[in-house]
C-alpha positions as CSV (number, residue, x, y, z in Angstrom):
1,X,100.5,116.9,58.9
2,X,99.3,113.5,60.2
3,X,100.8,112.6,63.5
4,X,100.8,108.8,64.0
5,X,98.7,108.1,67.0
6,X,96.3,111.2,66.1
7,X,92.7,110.7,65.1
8,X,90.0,112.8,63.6
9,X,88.7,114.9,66.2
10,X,91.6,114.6,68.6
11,X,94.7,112.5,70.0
12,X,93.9,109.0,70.6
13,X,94.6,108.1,74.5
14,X,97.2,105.4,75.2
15,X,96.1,102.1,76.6
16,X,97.2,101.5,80.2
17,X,96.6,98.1,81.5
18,X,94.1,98.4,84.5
19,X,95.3,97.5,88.4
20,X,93.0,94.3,89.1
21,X,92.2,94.1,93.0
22,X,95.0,91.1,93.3
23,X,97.7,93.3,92.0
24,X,97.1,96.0,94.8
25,X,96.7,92.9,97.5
26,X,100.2,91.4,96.2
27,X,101.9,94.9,96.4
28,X,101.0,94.9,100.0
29,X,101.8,90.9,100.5
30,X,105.5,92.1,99.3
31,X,106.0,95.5,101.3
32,X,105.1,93.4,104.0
33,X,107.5,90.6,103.7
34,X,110.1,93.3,102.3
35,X,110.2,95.7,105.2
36,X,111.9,92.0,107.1
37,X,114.1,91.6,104.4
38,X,112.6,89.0,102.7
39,X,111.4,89.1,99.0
40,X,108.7,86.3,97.0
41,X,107.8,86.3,93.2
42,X,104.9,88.1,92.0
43,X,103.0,84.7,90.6
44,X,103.4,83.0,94.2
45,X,102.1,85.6,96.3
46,X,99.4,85.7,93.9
47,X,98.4,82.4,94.3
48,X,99.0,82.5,98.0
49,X,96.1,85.2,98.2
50,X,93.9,83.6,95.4
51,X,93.9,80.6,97.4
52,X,93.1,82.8,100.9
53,X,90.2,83.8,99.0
54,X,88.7,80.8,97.6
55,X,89.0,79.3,101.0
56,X,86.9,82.2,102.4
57,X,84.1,81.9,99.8
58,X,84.3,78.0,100.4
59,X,83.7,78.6,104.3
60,X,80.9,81.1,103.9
61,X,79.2,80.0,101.4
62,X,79.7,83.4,99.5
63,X,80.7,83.9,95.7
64,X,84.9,84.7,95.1
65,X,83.9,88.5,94.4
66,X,82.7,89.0,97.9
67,X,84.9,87.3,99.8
68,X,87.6,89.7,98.2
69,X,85.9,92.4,100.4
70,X,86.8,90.7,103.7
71,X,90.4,90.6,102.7
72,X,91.3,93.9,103.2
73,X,95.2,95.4,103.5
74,X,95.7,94.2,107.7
75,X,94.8,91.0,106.6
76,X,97.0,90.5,103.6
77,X,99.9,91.4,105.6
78,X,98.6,89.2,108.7
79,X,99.2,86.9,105.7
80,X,102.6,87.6,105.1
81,X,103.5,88.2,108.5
82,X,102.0,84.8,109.2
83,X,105.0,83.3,106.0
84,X,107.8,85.0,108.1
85,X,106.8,82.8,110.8
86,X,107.4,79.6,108.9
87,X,110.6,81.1,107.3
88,X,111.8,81.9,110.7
89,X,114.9,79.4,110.0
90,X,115.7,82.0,107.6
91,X,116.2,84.8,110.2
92,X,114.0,87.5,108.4
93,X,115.2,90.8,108.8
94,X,118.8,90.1,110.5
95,X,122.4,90.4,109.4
96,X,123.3,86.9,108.2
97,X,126.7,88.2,107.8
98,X,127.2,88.3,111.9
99,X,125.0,85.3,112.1
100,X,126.9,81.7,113.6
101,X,128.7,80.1,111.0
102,X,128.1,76.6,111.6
103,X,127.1,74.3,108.3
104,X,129.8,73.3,106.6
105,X,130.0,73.5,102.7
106,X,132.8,72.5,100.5
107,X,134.7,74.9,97.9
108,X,133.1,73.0,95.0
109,X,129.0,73.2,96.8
110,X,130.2,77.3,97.3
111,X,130.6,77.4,93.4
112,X,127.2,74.9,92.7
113,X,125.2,77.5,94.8
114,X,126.4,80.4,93.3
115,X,125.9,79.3,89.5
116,X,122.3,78.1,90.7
117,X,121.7,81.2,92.1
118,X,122.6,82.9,89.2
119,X,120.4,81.1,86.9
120,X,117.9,81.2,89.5
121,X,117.7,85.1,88.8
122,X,117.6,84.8,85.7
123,X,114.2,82.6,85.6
124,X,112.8,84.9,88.8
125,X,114.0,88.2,86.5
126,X,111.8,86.7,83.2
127,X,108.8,86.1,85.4
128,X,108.8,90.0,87.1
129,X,107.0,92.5,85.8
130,X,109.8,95.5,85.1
131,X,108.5,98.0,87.7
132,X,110.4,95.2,89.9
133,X,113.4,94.0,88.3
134,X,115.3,96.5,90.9
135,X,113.5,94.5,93.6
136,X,114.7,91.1,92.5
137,X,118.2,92.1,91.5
138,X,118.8,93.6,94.8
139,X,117.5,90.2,96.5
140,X,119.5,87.8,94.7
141,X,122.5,89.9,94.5
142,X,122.6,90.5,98.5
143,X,122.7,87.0,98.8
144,X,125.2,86.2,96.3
145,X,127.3,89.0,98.1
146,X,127.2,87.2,101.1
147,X,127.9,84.0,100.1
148,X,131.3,85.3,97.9
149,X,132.5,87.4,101.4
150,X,132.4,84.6,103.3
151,X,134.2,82.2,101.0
152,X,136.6,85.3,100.2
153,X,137.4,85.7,104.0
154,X,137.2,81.7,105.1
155,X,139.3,80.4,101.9
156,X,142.5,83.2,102.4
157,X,145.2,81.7,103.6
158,X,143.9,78.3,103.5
159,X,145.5,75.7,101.0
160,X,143.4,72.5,99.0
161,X,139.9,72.3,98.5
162,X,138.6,74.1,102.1
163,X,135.1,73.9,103.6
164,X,134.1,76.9,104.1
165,X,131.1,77.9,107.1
166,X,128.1,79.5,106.4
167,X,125.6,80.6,108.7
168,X,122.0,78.2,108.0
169,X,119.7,80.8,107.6
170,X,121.8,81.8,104.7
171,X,121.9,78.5,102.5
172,X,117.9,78.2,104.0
173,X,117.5,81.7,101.7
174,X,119.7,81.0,99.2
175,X,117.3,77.2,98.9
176,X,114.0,78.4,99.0
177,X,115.2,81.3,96.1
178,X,116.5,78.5,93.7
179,X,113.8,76.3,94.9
180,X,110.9,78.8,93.8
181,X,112.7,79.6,90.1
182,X,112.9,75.9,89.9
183,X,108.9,76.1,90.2
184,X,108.7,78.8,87.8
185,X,110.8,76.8,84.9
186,X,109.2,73.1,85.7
187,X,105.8,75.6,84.5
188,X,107.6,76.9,81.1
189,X,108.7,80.5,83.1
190,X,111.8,80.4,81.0
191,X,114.0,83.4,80.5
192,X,114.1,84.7,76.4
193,X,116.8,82.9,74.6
194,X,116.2,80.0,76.5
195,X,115.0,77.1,75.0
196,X,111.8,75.4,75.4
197,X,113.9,72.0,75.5
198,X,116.0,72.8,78.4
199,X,113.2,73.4,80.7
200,X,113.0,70.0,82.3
201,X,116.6,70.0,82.7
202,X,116.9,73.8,84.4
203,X,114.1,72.8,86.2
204,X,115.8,69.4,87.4
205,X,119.3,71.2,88.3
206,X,117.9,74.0,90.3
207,X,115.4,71.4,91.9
208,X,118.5,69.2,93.1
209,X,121.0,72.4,94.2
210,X,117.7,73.3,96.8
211,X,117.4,70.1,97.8
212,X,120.6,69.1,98.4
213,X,121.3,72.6,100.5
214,X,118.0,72.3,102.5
215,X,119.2,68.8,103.2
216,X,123.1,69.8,104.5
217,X,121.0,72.4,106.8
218,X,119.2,70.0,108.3
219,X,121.7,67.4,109.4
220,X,124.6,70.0,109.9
């Protein structure tokens, strides 16, 4: 009996996409900026270390191929060790929830952030390959968490529309995650079902809701 799949002689292999050098080097970009806490889509690490090497075969007058050879794993995750630095604000690695509470947002913003969040995921969660959807889940959903505790706990009790205080490195976080899917959908990253159309105005919306938190941050 013919088994589909089978061929004359034997069993035909399955395909299996091959591991390029700059899928290993993003793996250890990520573990890197993971073990702190902090997560980065797949496409922008990529280009983070695409970059890194076209600068090295730019300064040494080498071909692309061989400056990949001086880029081994300690310097990829110099390189993301050298991102938590300029993230600092965000506090990588500690417990926002025990983090000052000092930048005020009003019960309306709370709701904003947590819709833009939401869609944020979405367009982050189209753009993953599945091997990492438990990844990106995890990272949104931690921070939605802690932005619905604190409004839970700060808004009991208290009557009206309240303001409700969140630590910065928190809304920082929250920014730069809605900031980056806002990236991904300005580029046609769209999630399935969603319509070529809207893609300028997703892409607007979540570009405004970073803004607009990175700029309370700043002043409050």
């Amino acid at each position: 009996m013919f088994r589909p799949g089978s061929v004359t002689g034997g069993w035909k292999t399955c395909h299996v996409p091959r591991r390029t050098w700059l899928d290993s080097k993003i793996d250890v970009f990520l573990e890197e900026l993971a073990a702190s806490g902090m997560h980065l889509d797949r496409q922008r690490a990529g280009e983070l270390i695409t970059g890194q090497v076209r600068a090295v075969a730019t300064l040494m007058s080498i071909t692309e191929a061989t400056a990949r050879t001086y880029l081994g794993d300690e310097t990829i995750k110099d390189m993301a060790r050298r991102m938590l630095f300029e993230v600092a604000d965000e506090r990588p690695g500690a417990d926002l929830m025990e983090a000052p509470r000092t930048v005020p947002l009003p019960l309306a913003l709370v709701g904003t952030t947590v819709a833009a969040l939401a869609e944020a995921m979405q367009v982050r969660a189209a753009n993953e390959p599945p091997g990492h959807l438990g990844d990106v889940i995890t990272t949104y959903a931690q921070t939605l968490s802690g932005l619905g505790q604190i409004t839970a706990g700060a808004a009991a009790g208290q009557a009206g529309d309240p303001e409700i205080l969140f630590p910065p490195a928190l809304l920082r976080r929250a920014a730069r995650y809605i900031s980056g899917a806002a990236d991904l959908a300005a580029n046609g990253k769209l999630p399935d079902g969603l319509p070529e159309t809207a893609r300028s105005q997703l892409a607007a919306t979540l570009r405004r809701d970073a803004d607009g938190l990175i700029a309370i941050t700043t002043t409050g």
